[in-house]
C-alpha positions as CSV (number, residue, x, y, z in Angstrom):
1,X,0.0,0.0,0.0
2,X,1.3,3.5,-1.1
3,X,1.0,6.2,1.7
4,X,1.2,9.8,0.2
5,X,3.4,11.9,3.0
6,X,2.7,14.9,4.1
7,X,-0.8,14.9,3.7
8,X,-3.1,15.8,7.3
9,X,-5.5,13.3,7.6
10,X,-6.5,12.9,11.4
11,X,-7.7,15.3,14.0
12,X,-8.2,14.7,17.9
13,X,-9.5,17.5,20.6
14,X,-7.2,16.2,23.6
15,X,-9.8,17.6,26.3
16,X,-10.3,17.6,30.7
17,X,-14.2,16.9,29.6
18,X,-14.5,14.7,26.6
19,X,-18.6,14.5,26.8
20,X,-18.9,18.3,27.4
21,X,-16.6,18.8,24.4
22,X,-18.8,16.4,22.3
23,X,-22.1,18.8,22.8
24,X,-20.6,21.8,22.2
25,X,-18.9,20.5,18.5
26,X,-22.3,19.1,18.1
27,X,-23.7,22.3,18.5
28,X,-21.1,24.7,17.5
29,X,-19.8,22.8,14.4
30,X,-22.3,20.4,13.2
31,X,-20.7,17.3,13.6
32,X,-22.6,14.0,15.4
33,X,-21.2,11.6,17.7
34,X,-19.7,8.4,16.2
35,X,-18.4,5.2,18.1
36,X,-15.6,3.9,17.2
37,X,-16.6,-0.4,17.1
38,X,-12.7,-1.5,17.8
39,X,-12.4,0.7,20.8
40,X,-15.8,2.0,22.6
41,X,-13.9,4.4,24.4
42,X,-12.7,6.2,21.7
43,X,-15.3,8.2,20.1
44,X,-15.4,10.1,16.8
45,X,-16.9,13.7,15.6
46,X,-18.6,12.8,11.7
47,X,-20.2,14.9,9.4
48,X,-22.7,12.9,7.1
49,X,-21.8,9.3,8.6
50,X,-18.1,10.5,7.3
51,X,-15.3,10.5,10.8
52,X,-13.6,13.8,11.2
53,X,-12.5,13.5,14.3
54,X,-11.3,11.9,17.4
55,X,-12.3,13.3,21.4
56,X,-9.8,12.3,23.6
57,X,-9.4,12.2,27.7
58,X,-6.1,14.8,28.0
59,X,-3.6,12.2,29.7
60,X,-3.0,12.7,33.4
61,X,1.0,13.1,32.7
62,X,0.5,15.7,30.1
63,X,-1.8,17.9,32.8
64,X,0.8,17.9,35.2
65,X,3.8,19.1,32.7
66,X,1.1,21.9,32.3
67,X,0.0,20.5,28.8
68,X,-3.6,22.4,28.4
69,X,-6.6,21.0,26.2
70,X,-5.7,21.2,22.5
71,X,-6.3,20.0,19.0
72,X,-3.6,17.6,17.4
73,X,-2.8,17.0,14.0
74,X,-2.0,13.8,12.3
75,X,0.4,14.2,9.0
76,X,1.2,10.6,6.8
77,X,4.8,9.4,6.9
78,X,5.4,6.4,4.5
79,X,7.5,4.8,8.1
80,X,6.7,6.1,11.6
81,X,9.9,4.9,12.7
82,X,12.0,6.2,10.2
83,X,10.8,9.6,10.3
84,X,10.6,9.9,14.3
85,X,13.8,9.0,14.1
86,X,14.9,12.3,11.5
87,X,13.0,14.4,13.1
88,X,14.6,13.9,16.6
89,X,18.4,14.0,14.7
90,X,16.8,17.8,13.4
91,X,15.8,18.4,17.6
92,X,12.4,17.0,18.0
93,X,11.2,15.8,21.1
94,X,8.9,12.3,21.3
95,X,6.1,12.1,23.4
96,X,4.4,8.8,22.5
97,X,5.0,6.0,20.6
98,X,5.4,4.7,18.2
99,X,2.5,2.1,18.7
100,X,0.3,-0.2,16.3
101,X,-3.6,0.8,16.5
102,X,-5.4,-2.7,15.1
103,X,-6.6,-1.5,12.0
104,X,-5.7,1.6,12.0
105,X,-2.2,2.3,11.4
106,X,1.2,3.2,13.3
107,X,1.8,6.7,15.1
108,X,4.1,8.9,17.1
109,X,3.8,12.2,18.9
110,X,6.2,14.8,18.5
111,X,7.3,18.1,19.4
112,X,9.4,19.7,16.8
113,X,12.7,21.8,17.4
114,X,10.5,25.0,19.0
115,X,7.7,23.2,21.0
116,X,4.7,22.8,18.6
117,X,3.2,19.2,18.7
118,X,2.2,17.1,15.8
119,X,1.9,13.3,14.9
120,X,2.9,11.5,12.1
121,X,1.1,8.5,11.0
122,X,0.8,6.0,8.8
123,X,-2.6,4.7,8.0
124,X,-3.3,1.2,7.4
125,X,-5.3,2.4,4.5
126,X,-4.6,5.8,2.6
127,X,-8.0,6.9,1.7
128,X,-7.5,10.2,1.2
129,X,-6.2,10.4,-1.9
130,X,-7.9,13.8,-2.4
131,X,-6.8,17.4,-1.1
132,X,-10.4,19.4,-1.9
133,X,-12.0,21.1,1.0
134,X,-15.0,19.2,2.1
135,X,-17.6,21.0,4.6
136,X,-17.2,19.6,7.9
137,X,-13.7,18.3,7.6
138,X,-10.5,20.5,7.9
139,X,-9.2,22.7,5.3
140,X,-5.9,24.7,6.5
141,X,-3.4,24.2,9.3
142,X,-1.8,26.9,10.4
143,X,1.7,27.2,12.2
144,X,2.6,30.1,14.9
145,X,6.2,29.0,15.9
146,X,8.9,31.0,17.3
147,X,11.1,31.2,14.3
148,X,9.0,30.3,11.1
149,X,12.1,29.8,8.6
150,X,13.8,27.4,10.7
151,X,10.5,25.4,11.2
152,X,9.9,25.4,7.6
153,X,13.4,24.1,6.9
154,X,12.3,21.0,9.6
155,X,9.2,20.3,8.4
156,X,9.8,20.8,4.4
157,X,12.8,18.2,5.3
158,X,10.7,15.7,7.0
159,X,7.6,16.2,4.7
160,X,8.5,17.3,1.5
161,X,6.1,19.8,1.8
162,X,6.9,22.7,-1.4
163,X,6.8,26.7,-1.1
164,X,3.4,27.7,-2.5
165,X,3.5,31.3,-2.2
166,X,3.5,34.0,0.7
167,X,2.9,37.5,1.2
168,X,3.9,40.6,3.6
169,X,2.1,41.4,6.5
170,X,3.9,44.1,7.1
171,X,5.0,44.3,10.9
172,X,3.7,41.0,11.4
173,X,6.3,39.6,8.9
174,X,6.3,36.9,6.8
175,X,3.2,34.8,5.9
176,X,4.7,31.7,4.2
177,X,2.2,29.0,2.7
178,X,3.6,25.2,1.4
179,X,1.8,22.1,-0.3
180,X,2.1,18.3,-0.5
181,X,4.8,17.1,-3.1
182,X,3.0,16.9,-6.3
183,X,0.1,19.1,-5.0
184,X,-2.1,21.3,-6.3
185,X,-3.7,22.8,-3.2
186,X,-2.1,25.1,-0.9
187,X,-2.7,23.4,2.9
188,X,-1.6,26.1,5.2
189,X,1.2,28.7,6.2
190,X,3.4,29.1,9.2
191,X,4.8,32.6,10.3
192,X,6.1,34.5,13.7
193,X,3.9,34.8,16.5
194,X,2.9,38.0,18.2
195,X,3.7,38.4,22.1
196,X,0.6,37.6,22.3
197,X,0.6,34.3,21.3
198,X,2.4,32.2,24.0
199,X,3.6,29.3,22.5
200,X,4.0,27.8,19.4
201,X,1.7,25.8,18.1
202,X,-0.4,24.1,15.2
203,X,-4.0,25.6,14.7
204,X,-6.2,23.5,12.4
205,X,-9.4,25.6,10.9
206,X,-12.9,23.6,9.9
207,X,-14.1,24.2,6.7
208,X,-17.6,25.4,7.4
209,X,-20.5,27.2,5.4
210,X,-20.4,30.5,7.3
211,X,-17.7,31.5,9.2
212,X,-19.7,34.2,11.2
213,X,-22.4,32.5,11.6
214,X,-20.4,29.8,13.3
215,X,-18.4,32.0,15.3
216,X,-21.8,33.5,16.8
217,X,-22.6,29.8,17.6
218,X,-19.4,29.5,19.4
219,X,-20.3,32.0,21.5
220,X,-23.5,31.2,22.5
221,X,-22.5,27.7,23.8
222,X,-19.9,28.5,26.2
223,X,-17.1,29.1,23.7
224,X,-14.9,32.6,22.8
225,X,-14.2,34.4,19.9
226,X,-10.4,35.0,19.6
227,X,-10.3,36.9,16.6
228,X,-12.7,37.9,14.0
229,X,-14.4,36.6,11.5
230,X,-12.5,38.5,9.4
231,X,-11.9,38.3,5.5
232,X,-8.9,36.1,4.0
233,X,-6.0,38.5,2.9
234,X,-6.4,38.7,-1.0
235,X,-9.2,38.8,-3.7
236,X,-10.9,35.3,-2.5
237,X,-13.5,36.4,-0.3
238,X,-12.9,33.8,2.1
239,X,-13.5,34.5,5.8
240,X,-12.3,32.7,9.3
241,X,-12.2,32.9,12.9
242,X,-10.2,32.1,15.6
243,X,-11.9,30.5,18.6
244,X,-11.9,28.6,21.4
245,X,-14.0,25.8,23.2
246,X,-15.4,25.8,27.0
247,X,-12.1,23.9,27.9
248,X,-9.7,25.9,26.5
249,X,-8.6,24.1,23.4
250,X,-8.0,26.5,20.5
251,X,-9.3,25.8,17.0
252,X,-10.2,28.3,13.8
253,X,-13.1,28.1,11.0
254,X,-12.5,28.6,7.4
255,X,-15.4,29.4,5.2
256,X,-15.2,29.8,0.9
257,X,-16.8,33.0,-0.4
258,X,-20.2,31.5,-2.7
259,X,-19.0,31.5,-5.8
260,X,-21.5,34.1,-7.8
261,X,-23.9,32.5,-10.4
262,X,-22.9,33.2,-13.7
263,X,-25.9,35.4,-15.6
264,X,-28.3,33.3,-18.4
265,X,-26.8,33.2,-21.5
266,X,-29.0,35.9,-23.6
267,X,-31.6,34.3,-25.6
268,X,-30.6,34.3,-29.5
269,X,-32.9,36.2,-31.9
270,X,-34.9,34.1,-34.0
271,X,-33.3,33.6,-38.0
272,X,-34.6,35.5,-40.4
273,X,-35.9,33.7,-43.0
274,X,-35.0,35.1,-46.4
275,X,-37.6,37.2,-47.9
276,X,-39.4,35.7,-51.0
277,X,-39.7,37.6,-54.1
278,X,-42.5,38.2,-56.0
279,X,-43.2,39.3,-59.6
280,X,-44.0,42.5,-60.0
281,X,-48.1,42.3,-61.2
282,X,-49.2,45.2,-63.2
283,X,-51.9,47.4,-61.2
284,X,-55.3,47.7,-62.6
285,X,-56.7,50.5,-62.7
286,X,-59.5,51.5,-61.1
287,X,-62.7,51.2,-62.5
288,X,-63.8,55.1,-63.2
289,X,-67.6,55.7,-61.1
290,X,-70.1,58.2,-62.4
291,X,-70.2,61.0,-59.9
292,X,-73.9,62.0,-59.5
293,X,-73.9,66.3,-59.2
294,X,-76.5,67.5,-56.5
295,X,-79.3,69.2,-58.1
296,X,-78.6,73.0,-57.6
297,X,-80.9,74.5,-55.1
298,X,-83.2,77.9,-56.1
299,X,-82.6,80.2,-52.8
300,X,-85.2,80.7,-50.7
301,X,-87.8,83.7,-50.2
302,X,-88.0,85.2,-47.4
303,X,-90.9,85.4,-45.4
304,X,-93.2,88.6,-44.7
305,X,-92.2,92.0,-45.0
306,X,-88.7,93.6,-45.5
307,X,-87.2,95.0,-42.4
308,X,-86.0,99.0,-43.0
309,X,-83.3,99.9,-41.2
310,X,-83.3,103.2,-39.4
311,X,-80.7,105.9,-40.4
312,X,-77.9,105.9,-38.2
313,X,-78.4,109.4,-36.0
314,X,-75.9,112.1,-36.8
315,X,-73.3,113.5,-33.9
């Protein structure tokens, strides 16, 4: 089986309250509760019958290193072992594995060179073999690290992941965006994070219908609004948000302007059809009437006596 690397193709919420998580994704995002047959205690977020995601109890050992709730990303590896093994001779850090899941695949989480966590995975079978955005599922991942050239030299070497594009965002920085080997889809960026910020870290963003509208829903079930919904840098019309569920893990929403309906094509005249010609026919003339004169009328007498007129009085 061929494994395409580099691709993200699992997401888990690692939470302190796995069944309060699950009703506010419910009700925030959409998704439905799935069980997972292998492992009942494992349970999945899907979108039309499809897993998206996994809910997770946070480990007891990562609380007490002062690990908070937070979304991890899985990214294919062709070998687990192989690449853990790279990525701690660039300065990663392992935190788990690598184990077998029965039917499933083989993992290992990581921390690379500046602190952000991720896991690499190989699936026991690659079905994603597509990169479109699907509603529901995730559609950009977005690094906020410390020093964003050096993490894009570790993770383009460990990857393969390709420079597609970036832009200036002026005292911000950098904005620097990559895709799979062979891609044709961008799949995220990575740049410096603001004071603000306080650690590095991978944020994925749900592809959703409406941004703001879901960013409203957010709040209203016990979640905040970190930033926006704004607009999408450029001409796209895209717009996200930054939020945050009830137990503090961090997650963002992507939404794809509606693509405007192109007008009806104008309706085409009707063809002419060529005029016949006729002979010319010679015009008859009219057949001449014989005009009857009015009998000329004798005028009339009048009636009793003249009337004299009175001379006109002199002044």
């Amino acid at each position: 089986m061929t494994v395409s690397p580099g691709r993200f193709v699992w997401h888990e919420v690692m939470t302190t309250d796995p069944d309060a998580a699950i009703a506010f994704y419910e009700k925030a995002i959409g998704w439905r509760l799935m069980p997972w047959d292998v492992d009942p205690k494992y349970r999945m977020l899907a979108w039309n019958n499809v897993p998206m995601a996994g809910v997770m109890l946070l480990p007891e050992e990562a609380r007490l290193m002062g690990a908070p709730p937070h979304w991890m990303t899985y990214i294919t590896v062709r070998d687990v072992d192989a690449s853990m093994a790279q990525a701690m001779g660039m300065g990663a850090r392992t935190y788990f594995g690598p184990m077998d899941v029965p039917t499933v695949g083989r993992l290992a989480v990581l921390a690379d060179p500046q602190g952000a966590t991720f896991a690499v995975f190989r699936p026991e079978n690659d079905g994603h073999v597509s990169d479109d955005m699907v509603v529901g599922d995730f559609s950009w991942h977005e690094l906020a690290a410390d020093d964003w050239k050096a993490a894009w030299e570790f993770y383009r070497a460990l990857f393969g992941w390709e420079h597609d594009g970036d832009f200036d965002m002026g005292p911000m920085g950098t904005y620097w965006m990559f895709r799979r080997a062979g891609g044709s889809r961008t799949l995220g960026g990575m740049y410096n994070r603001p004071p603000e910020v306080p650690a590095t870290h991978w944020l994925p963003y749900v592809h959703v219908a409406h941004a703001d509208a879901t960013a409203a829903a957010v709040g209203r079930h016990g979640g905040r609004v970190l930033n926006g919904p704004m607009a999408v840098p450029g001409p796209s019309g895209d717009r996200v948000a930054q939020l945050m569920d009830p137990q503090g893990a961090v997650f963002a929403v992507h939404s794809v302007a509606p693509v405007a309906a192109a007008p009806p094509p104008a309706p085409k005249p009707a063809p002419r059809r060529p005029a016949t010609k006729r002979k010319p026919t010679a015009a008859k003339p009219a057949a001449k009437r014989p005009v009857k004169k009015a009998p000329a009328r004798k005028a009339a007498k009048p009636k009793g006596r003249p009337v004299k007129k009175k001379p006109a009085k002199k002044r």
